[in-house]
Each structure stands twice: as C-alpha cells, then as structure tokens.
C-alpha positions in Angstrom: 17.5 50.7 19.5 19.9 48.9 16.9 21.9 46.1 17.8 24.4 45.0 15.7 26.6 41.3 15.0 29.4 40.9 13.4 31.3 38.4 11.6 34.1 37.7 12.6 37.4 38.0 10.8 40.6 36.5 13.2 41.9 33.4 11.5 40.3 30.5 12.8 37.4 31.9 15.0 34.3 30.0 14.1 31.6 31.5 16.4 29.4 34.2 16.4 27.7 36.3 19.4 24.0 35.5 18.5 21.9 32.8 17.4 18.7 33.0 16.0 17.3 31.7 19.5 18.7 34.9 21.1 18.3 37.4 17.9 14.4 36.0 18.5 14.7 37.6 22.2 16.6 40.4 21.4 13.7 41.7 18.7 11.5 40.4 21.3 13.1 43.3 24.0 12.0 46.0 21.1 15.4 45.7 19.2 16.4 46.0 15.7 18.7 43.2 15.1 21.6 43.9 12.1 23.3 40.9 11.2 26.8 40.9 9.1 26.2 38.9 6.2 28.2 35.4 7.0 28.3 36.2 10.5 27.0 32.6 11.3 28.5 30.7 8.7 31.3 29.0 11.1 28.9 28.0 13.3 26.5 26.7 10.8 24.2 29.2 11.1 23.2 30.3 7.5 22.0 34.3 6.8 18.2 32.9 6.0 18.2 31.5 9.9 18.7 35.1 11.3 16.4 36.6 8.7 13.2 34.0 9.9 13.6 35.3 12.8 13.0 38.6 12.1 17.1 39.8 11.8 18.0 42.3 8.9 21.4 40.9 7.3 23.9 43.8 6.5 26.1 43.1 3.8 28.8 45.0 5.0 30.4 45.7 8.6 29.7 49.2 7.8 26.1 48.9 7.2 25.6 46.4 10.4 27.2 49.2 12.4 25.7 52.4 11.0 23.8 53.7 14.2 23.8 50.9 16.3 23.7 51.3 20.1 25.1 47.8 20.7 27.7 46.0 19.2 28.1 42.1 20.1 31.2 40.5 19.2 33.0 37.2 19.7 36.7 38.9 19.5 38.0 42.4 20.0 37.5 44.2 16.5 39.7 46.8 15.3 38.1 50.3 16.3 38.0 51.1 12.6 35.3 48.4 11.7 32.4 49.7 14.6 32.6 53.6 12.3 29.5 54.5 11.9 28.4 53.3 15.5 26.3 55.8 17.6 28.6 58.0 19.8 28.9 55.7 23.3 27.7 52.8 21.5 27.8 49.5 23.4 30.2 47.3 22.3 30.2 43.8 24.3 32.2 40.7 23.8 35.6 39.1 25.1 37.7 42.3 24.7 40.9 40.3 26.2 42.0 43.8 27.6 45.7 42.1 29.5 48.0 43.6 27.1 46.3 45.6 24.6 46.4 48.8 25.9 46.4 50.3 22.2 43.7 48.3 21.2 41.8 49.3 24.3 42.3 53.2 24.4 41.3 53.1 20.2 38.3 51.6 21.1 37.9 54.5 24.0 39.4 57.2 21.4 36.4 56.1 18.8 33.9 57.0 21.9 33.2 53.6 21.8 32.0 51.9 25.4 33.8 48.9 25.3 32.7 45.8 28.0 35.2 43.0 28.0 33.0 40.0 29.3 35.8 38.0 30.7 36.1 40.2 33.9 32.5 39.4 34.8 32.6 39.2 38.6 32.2 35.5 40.3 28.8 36.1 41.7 25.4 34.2 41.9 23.9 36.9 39.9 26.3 36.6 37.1 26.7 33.2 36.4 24.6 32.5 33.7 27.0 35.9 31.5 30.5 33.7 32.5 31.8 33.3 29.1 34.9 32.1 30.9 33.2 29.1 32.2 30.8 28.5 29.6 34.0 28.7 26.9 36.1 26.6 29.2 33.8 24.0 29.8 33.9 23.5 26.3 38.0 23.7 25.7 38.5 20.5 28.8 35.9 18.9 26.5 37.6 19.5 23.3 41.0 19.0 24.6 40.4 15.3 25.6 38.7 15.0 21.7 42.0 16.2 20.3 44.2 14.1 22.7 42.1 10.8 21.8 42.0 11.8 17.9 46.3 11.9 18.3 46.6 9.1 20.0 47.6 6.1 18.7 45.5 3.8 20.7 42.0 3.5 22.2 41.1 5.0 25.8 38.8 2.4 27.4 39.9 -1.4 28.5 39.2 -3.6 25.7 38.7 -7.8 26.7 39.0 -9.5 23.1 39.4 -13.1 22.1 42.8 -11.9 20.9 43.4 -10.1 24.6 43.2 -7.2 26.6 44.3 -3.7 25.7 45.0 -1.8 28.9 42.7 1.7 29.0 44.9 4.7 28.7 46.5 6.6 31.4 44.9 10.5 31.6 46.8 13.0 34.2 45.0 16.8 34.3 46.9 19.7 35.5 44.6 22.1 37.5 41.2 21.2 38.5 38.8 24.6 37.6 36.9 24.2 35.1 38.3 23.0 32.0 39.8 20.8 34.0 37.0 19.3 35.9 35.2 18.8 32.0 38.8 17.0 31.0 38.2 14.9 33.7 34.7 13.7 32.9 35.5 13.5 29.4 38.1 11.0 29.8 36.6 8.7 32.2 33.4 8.7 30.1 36.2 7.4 27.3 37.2 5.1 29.4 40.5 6.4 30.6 41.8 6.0 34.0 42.6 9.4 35.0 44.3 11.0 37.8 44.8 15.4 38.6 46.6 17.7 40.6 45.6 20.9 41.7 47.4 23.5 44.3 43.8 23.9 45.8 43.3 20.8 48.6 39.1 21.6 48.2 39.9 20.6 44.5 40.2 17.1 45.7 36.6 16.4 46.6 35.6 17.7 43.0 38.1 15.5 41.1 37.6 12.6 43.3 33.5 12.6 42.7 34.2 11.8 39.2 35.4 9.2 39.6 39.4 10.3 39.3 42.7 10.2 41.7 43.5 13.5 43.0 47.5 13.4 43.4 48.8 16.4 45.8 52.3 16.5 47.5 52.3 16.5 51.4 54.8 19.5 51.1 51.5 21.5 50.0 49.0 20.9 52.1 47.0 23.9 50.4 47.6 27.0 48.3 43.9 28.4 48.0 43.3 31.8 48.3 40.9 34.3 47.9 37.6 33.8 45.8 38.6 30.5 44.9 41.9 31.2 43.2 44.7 29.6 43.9 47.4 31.9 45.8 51.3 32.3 44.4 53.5 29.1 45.9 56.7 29.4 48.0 59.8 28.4 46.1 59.7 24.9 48.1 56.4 24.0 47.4 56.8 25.1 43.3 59.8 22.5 44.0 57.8 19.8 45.5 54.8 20.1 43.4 57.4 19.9 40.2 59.0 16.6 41.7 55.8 15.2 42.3 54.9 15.3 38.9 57.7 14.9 37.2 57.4 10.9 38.2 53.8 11.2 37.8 53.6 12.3 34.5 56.1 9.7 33.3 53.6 6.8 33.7 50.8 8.8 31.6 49.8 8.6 28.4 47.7 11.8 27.8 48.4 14.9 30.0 46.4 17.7 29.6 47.9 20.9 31.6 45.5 24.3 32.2 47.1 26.8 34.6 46.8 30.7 33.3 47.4 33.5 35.0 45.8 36.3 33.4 47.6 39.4 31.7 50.7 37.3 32.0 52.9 34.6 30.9 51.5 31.2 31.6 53.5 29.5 34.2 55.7 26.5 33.2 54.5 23.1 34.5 56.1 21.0 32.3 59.6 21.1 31.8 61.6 19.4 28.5 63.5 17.3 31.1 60.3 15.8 32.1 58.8 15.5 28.7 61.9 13.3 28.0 60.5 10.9 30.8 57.0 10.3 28.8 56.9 7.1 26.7 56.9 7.5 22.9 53.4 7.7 21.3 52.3 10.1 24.6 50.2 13.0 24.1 50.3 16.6 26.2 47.3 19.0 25.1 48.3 22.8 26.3 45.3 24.8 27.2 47.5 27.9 28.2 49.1 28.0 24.8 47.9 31.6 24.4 49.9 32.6 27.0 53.2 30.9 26.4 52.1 27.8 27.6 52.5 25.3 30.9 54.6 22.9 28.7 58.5 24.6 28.0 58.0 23.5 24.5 54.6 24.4 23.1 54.2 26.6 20.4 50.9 28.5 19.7 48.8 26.8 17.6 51.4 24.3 16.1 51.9 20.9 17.0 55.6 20.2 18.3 56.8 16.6 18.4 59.7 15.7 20.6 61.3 12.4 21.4 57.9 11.2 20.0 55.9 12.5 22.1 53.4 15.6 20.6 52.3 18.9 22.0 49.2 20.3 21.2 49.1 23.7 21.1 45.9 25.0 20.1 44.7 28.5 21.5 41.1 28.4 20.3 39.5 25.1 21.5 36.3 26.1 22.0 36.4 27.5 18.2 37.1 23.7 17.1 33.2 23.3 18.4 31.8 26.6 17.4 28.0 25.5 16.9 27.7 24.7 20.6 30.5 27.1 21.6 28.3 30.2 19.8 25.2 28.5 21.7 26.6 29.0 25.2 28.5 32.3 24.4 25.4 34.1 22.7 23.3 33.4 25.6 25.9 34.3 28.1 26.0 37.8 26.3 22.0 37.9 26.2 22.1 37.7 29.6 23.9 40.2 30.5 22.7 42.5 27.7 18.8 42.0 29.0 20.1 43.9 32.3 21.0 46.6 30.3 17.7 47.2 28.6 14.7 48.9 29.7 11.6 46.4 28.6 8.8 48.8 29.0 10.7 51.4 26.7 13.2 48.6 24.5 15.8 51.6 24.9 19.3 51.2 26.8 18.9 52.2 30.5 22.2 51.3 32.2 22.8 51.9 35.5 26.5 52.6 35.7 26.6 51.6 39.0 25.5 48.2 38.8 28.2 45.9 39.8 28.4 43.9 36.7 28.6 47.3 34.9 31.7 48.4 36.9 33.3 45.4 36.7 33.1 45.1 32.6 33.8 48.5 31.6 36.2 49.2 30.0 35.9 52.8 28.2 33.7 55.0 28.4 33.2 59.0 27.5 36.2 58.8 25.5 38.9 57.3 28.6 39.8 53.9 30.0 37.9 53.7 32.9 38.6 50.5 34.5 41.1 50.7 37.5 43.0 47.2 36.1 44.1 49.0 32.9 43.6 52.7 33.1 47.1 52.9 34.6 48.7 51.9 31.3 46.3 54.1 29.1 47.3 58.0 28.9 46.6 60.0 29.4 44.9 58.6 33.1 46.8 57.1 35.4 45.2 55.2 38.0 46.9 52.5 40.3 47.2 48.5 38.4 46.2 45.7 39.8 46.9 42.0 39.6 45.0 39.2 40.1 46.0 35.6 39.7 43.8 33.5 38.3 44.3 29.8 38.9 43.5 27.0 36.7 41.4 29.0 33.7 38.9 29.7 36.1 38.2 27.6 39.4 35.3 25.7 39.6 33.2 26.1 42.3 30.2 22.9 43.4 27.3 24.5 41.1 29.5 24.0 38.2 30.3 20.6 38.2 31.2 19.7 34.5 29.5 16.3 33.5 27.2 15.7 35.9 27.4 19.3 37.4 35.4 24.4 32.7 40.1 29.1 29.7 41.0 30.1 27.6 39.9 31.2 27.1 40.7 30.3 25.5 40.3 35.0 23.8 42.8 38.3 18.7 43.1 39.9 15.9 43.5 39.6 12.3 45.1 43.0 12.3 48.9 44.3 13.2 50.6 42.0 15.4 47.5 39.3 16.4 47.5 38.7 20.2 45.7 35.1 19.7 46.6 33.5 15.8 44.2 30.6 15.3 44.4 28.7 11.9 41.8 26.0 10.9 44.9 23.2 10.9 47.8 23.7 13.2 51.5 22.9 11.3 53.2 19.9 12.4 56.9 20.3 13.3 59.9 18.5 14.9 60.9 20.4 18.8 64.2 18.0 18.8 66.9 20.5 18.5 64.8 23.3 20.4 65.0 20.6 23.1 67.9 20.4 23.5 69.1 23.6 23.6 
C-alpha cells in the first residue's frame, strides 16, 4: 500500500498532513510513505526529516501520486494533481465540500474517493481525528497573538514608579472552541476578559477561566441539538445585538467567531457599533472566510476605520503551522489507522463504519454523501443543513488551557474559495463605512 503527501500549493498554507512522527507509524502499519519534495518546508520540516524516517521524497506531485492508495492533504487539490492515483484511491484531508460542488464531483469524476475530515461526527470515538477542534484551538490562540501584536498597548496591569497602566479590556464572541482558547489566552496575557454566547451552559465554561460571561435576560438559552446553538427569534437577534452593542464599546480587543457552515457568516458586529469602539481598538474576525461577523471585514486584509482595525485573516492556524501540522497529521493518522488492516498493511474499510459514512464524500465515480449529492448531477438526493455555532462548540473534555474554526479550510486554482497570503494588505474602510 502507497501513501502519498503532498505539498501544498494555496497561497499562504503552511502545513502539511504528516510529520515524520506519523510517516514513522504510517511505515510502521506496512506502508510506503511518498513524500512531495518541499511538502514540509512551511512547517519547518526539511525533505531529510521524512527521509530518516524511512519516507521516499517524490520530486514531483506526479511521482508522489503514481499508484498510491492514499492521498493526505492539508487543502482540497485540484483533481488534476492526484493523476496517476490508483482507481478509488483514498484521498483524506479538509475537502471544505459547502460550496464546491464542481470541485467535489471532479474529484468523484477522477474515481477518486474523497473524505472531507471536517464532517467527522462529534463522538467519543472520533475525537482524537477532529481537525475542527484541533485547528480551532489553535486559531482562538492565534487570534489573541495577532490582537496583542496590533495593539498599541500592553495586556496585563502594569504598577510602575511612574504609575499604573490599566490591563486591557478582551470581549469574545461565541464560546466553542476557539473561543474558549481566546479566552485562556488573554487572561494568561493578563487581560480582563468578558464573552457572550447564545448557549446558557457556555457560561460555566467561560466563567471557570477565570472570565465574565455577559448574556441578555431576553435569551435565557438558544442551545440546540448536539451542542449547537439553534437559529434565534427576531427579538432575541435584537436583544443579543443591543446588549453588545454597549458592551463592546468599553473593549479594547474583540475577537468575534460565529460560522455557520456552507453559508454566510452571520453579522455580529455592525459599522454603527464599530463607530462606538475607542480609537486604537482592535476586532480579530475568525469567520472571515465566510464573509465575516464584523460588516466591514475583508478576507485576509486588514481594514481600519475610525481607527479602529479589523483583522481579517482566514488561515490562522496557518500563521502557526509547525504545531498546527503536529495536531492536524495526527488527527488524520488517526483516523487513517481505522482504515488499515495491521495484520495484512493493506486498506480494509468497512464502509459502514460510522466515521466512514460520515466523511465520504465520492466514491465509485458519484457524490455519495446525502449533504451534497443533491447539488451534484447527475444524483439527486435530498440537502440538508446544519448550523454550526461558534466554529465548533466545546464540550467539558475540551477545555482549552487547562482542558477551540475555521477553520479556519482553498485553492490556488480558478476562483480560490479561501485566499491566504503570507502578509495581509492594510487599507482605509472609511468611505465603505459610510456607505
């Protein structure tokens, strides 16, 4: 059996789905393990690492590919790079499916058998193959690192023989797992930090470290099923909005991280509001890949207005990729050890498996999973749509600093669903404002 990893190629994406600690137990399953040449290189991972462990480093995609049964992959590729690939090859990685039907029924018309990671189901079994929280966990971390790195003063209290500086003011939007991270990151800065979420069990999370949980009486709780956070009634969107709007005014960092997946982020911030931050205040937008929570965010720019600045970075856990490509390559080891028999080191999936159902994508040529088969011809199965709250909601065995988008998850190819350059351009949201 040939595995295959490739280097990848969207602007901006540092990581890589193996390590040499997990190329070591891949072999050690009976693999042969074909590395792209440079595949590691953005995570600091040099060719020579993979090769002392026993790797083969391909100097082309073509060569890494040529018969391999399993393909891992940070991002989507474009079905013309995995030619060469066994028919019904494995191909595993964050696939980011919402909204690329073309890109997903290529993959199926190549006979590839695509797995898109991110739908991993919420279970016991599977939570050591979440790349959503694993990724996540990272992005709440990052985001506070970017916040304090644009802001013009220091987090913590400061007593000085020349005074006292006043600790900065942190507000989080949406306590899953990013969130929760954001949290312990800034009160390990020494911010004092405050969050909302719609989800009243949130409270108990936020609160335990060591931050205010702020949450209208209008809403006394909006959690629904699994852990998401259900769809609010027009008058408690209004009274959550009012309740931050003269929140967020006494803040000096805001950090907002609702997504709802396979469609637009959901505005949370409003340029009215923004207008009532002081001057020097910072807002980091985790949901940037999907429009944004924050009216004025632009992907992967930062937007200054009023003097205040939006970060809009869609790739956070890229801006960290050594220990991003850690967690991600053993999330995908995982899941990939289930799929392999160890008495024979030859695939033996069982398609019936409930993490295999759930992650399938193509297969035998077709879309096969209910979620996106409907939009794929030539099937036509019924869609569904499922909310996800907060990047992913965090549940008590995932406590971030003590105990995590999105997702931060595109393409370098025709019309890029996720663009994520190395610096982000700096420009002036005055007049767009105001329009």
């Amino acid at each position: 059996m040939k595995i295959a990893v490739l280097r990848e190629t969207v602007s901006g994406e540092h990581r890589v789905a193996a390590t040499p600690e997990t190329v070591t137990k891949l072999i050690g399953l009976g693999a042969q393990v074909s590395v792209e040449t440079g595949a590691g290189s953005g995570s600091r991972i040099p060719d020579a690492a993979f090769t002392a462990q026993g790797a083969a480093i391909a100097p082309t995609v073509s060569a890494a590919v040529h018969g391999a049964d399993l393909i891992l992959t940070v991002r989507r590729p474009w079905a013309g790079r995995l030619a060469g690939a066994n028919p019904g090859a494995l191909l595993i990685g964050a696939l980011d499916p919402f909204g690329n039907d073309a890109e997903i029924s290529d993959l199926a018309r190549a006979g590839i058998t695509a797995i898109a990671m991110e739908l991993m189901p919420r279970i016991t079994r599977a939570q050591v193959m979440d790349i959503l929280s694993s990724q996540a966990n990272l992005a709440g971390y990052q985001a506070v690192i970017e916040a304090s790195a644009h802001f013009d003063r220091a987090l913590p209290m400061m007593m000085t023989a020349a005074g006292t500086v006043r600790p900065a003011k942190v507000f989080v939007m949406g306590a899953g797992v990013a969130g929760l991270q954001a949290i312990a990151t800034a009160r390990r800065l020494g911010a004092v930090v405050s969050a909302t979420d719609v989800r009243a069990a949130a409270g108990e999370q936020v609160e335990s470290l060591g931050a205010k949980f702020i949450l209208t009486e209008a809403l006394k709780d909006a959690s629904g099923v699994g852990g998401y956070a259900r769809e609010l009634t027009l008058a408690e969107s209004e009274a959550q909005a009012a309740l931050v709007a003269g929140h967020i005014a006494k803040q000096d960092i805001v950090i907002t991280t609702a997504l709802i997946p396979g469609r637009p982020a959901p505005k949370l911030l409003s340029a009215e509001m923004i207008e009532t931050m002081t001057s020097g205040a910072i807002i980091v937008d985790l949901a940037a890949e999907r429009g944004g929570n924050v009216e004025l965010t632009r992907p992967d720019e930062i937007v200054e207005h009023n003097g205040i600045r939006i970060l809009g970075f869609t790739n956070l856990a890229s801006r960290i990729p050594a220990t991003a490509s850690q967690l991600y390559a053993r999330n995908l080891l995982a899941f990939t050890e289930t799929l392999i028999d160890k008495s024979t080191g030859q695939l033996a999936i069982d398609w019936n498996d409930e993490l295999v159902r759930a992650t399938v994508l193509t297969r035998d040529g077709a879309v096969v999973h209910p979620h996106f088969a409907a939009t794929a011809a030539p099937l036509a199965r019924p869609q569904e749509e499922e909310i996800e709250a907060v990047d992913r909601p965090s549940e008590p065995r995932q406590m971030p600093a003590e105990a995590v988008p999105q997702h931060e998850p595109e393409a370098q190819r025709p019309a890029p669903p996720h663009r994520v350059p190395g610096e982000p351009r700096t420009t002036s949201g005055e007049a767009e404002g105001k329009k």
